[in-house]
C-alpha positions as CSV (number, residue, x, y, z in Angstrom):
1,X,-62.2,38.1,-24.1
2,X,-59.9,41.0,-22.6
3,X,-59.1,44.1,-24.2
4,X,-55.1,44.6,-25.4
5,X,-53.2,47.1,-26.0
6,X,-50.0,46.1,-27.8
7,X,-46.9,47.7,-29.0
8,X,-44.8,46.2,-31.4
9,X,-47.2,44.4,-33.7
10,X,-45.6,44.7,-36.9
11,X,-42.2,43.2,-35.3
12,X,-41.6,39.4,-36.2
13,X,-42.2,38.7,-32.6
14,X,-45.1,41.0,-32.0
15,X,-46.8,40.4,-35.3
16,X,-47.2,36.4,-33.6
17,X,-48.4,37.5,-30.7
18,X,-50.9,39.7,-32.0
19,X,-51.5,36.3,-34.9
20,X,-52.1,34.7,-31.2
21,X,-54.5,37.1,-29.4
22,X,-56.8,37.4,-32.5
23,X,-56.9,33.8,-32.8
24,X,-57.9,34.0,-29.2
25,X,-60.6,36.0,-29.5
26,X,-59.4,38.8,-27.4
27,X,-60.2,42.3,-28.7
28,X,-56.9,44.3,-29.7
29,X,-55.6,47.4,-30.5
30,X,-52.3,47.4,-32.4
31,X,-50.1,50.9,-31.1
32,X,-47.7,51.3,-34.2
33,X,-45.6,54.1,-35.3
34,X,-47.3,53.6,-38.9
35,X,-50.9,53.0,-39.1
36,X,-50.8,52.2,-42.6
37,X,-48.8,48.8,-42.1
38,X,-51.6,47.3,-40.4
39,X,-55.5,46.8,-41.6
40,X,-58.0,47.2,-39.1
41,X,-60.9,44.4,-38.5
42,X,-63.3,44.3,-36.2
43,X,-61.0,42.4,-33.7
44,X,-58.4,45.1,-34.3
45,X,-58.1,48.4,-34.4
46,X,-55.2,50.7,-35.4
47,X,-53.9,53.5,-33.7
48,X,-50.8,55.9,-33.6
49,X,-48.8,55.5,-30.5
50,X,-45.0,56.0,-29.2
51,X,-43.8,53.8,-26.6
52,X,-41.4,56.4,-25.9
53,X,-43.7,58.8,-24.8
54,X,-45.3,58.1,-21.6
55,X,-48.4,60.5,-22.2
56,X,-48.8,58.6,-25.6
57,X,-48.8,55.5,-23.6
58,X,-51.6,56.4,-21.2
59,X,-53.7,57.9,-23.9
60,X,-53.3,55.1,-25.9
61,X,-53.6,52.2,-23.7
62,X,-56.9,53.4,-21.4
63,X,-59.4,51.4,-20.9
64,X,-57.5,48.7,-21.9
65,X,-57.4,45.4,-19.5
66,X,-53.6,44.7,-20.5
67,X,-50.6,45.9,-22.3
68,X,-48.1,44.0,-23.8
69,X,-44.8,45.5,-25.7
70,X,-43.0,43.5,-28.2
71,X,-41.0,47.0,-28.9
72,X,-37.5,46.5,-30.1
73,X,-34.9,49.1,-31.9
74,X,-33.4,46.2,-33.7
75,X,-29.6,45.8,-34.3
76,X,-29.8,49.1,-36.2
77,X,-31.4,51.0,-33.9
78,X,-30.3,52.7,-30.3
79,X,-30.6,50.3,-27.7
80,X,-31.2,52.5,-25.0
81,X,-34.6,52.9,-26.3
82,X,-35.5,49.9,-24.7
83,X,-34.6,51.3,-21.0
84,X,-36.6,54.8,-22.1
85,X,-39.6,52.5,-23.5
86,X,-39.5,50.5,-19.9
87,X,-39.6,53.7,-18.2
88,X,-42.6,55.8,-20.0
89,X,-45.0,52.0,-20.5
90,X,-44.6,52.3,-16.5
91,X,-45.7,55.7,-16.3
92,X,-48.0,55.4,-19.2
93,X,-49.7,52.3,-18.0
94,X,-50.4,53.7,-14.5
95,X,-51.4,56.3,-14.9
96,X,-54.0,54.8,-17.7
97,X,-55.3,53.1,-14.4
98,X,-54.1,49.8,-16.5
99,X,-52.7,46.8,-13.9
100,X,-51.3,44.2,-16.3
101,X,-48.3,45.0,-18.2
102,X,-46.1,41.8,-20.2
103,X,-43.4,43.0,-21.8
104,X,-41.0,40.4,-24.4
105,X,-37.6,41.0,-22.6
106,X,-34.2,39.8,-24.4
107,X,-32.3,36.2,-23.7
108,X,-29.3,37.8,-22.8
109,X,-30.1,38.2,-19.2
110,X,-30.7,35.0,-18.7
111,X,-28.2,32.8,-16.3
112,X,-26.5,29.7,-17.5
113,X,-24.7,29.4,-14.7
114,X,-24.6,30.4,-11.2
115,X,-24.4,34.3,-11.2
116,X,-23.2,34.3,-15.1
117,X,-25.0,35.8,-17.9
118,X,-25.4,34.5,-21.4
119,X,-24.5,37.9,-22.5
120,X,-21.2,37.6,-20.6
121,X,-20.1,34.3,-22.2
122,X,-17.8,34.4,-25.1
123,X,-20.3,32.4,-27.6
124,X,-23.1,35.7,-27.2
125,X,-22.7,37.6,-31.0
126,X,-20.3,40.7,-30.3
127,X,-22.6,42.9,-32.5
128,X,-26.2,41.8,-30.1
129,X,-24.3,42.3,-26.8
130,X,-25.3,46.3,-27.1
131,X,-29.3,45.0,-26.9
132,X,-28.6,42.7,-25.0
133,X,-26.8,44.7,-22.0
134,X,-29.8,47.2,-22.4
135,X,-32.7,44.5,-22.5
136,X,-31.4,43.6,-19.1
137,X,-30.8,46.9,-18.1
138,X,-34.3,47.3,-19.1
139,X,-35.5,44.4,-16.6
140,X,-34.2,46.6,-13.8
141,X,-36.7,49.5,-14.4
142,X,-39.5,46.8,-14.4
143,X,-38.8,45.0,-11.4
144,X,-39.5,48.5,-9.6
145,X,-42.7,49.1,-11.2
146,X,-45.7,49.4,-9.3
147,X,-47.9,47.0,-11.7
148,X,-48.7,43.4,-12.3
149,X,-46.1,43.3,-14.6
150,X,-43.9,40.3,-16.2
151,X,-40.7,39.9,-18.4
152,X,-40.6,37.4,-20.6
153,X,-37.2,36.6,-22.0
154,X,-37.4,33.7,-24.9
155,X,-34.8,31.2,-25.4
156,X,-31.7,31.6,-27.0
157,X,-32.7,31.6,-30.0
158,X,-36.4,32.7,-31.0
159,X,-37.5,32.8,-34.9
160,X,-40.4,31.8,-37.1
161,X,-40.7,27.7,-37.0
162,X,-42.8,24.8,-36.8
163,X,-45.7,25.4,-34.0
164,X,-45.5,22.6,-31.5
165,X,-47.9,23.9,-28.8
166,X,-45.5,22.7,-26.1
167,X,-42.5,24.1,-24.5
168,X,-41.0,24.1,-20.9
169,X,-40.9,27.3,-18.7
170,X,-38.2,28.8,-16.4
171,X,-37.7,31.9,-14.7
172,X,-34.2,33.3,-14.8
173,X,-32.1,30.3,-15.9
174,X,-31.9,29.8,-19.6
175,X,-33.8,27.1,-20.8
176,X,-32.1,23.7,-22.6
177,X,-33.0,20.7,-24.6
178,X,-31.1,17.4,-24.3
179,X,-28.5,18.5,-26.8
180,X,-27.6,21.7,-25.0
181,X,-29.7,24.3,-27.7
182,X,-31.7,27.0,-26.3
183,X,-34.5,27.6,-28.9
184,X,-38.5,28.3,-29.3
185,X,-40.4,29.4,-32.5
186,X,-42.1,32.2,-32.7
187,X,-45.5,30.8,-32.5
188,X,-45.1,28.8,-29.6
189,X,-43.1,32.1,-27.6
190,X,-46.5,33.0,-28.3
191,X,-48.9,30.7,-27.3
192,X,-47.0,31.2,-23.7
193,X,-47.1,34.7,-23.5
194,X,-50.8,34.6,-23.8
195,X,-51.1,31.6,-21.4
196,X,-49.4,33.9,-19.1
197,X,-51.9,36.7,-19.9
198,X,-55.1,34.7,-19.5
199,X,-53.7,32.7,-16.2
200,X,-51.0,34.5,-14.6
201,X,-48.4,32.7,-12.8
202,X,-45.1,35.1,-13.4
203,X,-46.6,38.4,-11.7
204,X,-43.7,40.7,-10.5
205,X,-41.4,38.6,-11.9
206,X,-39.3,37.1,-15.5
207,X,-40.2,33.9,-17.3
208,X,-38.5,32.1,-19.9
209,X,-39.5,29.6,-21.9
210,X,-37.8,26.9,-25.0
211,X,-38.3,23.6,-25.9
């Protein structure tokens, strides 16, 4: 059982991985803007946090064995905020004395060819290229932290779906099936993410993963 700090919970993406950890038996605590969206168990506790802040961070994530962040501004939102929440869950998380940082990084990053982005190609939506030029500007802040930290960019395309409990990983090449998709449900993104947690093999670096 390891205690987790996690940002992000009540996100689509963070509200499976916190489904996951629970399920898991680790211990959690959920860092939200908005306490009241979430009800504390036993297994889960509720706090007020801003992953923008990097003194909320460290407050909030102490004594914590890990910290994961499934923060996202959305399609509405700024997405700067992603390279300013990079920045201050760095500072925050070391100075918390914290080691372990996973953080859900975009798709967009990812290579499909030699040297060429899927962000770049002409089939990435117009209006996601914003997030997804700042998700991988975000990756650049993270691969000069200081922590056992790793990205983890899904597949193409990542939403709620059947739970298959397999999947195939990759590190910066975006992952295919036979027929040329790049997909992973919600669930299974996941189940990875906290197979990575429990037995690291991405440290300092990005994984990907899809069927």
């Amino acid at each position: 059982m390891m205690k987790i700090a996690l940002f992000g919970a009540t996100g689509t993406i963070g509200a499976g991985i916190l489904k996951e950890a629970l399920a898991r038996g680790h211990q959690v605590t959920a860092l939200v803007r908005d306490p009241s969206k979430l009800n504390g168990t036993q297994q889960l506790t509720v706090v007020q946090g801003d992953v923008l802040d990097a003194k909320s961070v460290a407050a909030a994530v102490k004594g914590h064995d890990a910290v994961i962040s499934a923060f996202g501004p959305g399609l509405s939102g700024d997405p700067q905020m992603l390279v300013h929440a990079a920045r201050a869950l760095i500072e925050g998380t070391r100075n918390a004395g914290v080691r372990r940082l996973i953080v859900v990084n975009g798709a967009g990053s990812l290579e499909v060819a030699p040297g060429v982005r899927l962000v770049d190609t002409p089939q990435f939506p117009e209006s996601w290229r914003p997030l997804g030029v700042a998700h991988a500007e975000a990756l650049e802040v993270y691969r000069t932290a200081d922590l056992d930290w790793t990205a983890f960019s899904p597949a193409a395309m990542i939403e709620p779906g059947e739970r298959k409990g397999k999947y195939r990983l990759g590190t910066d090449q975006l992952v295919l099936d036979d027929q040329g998709n790049s997909t992973i449900s919600v669930d299974d993104y996941a189940i990875a993410l906290l197979d990575e947690l429990e037995a690291p093999k991405y440290i300092r670096r990005r994984m990907t993963a899809g069927y």
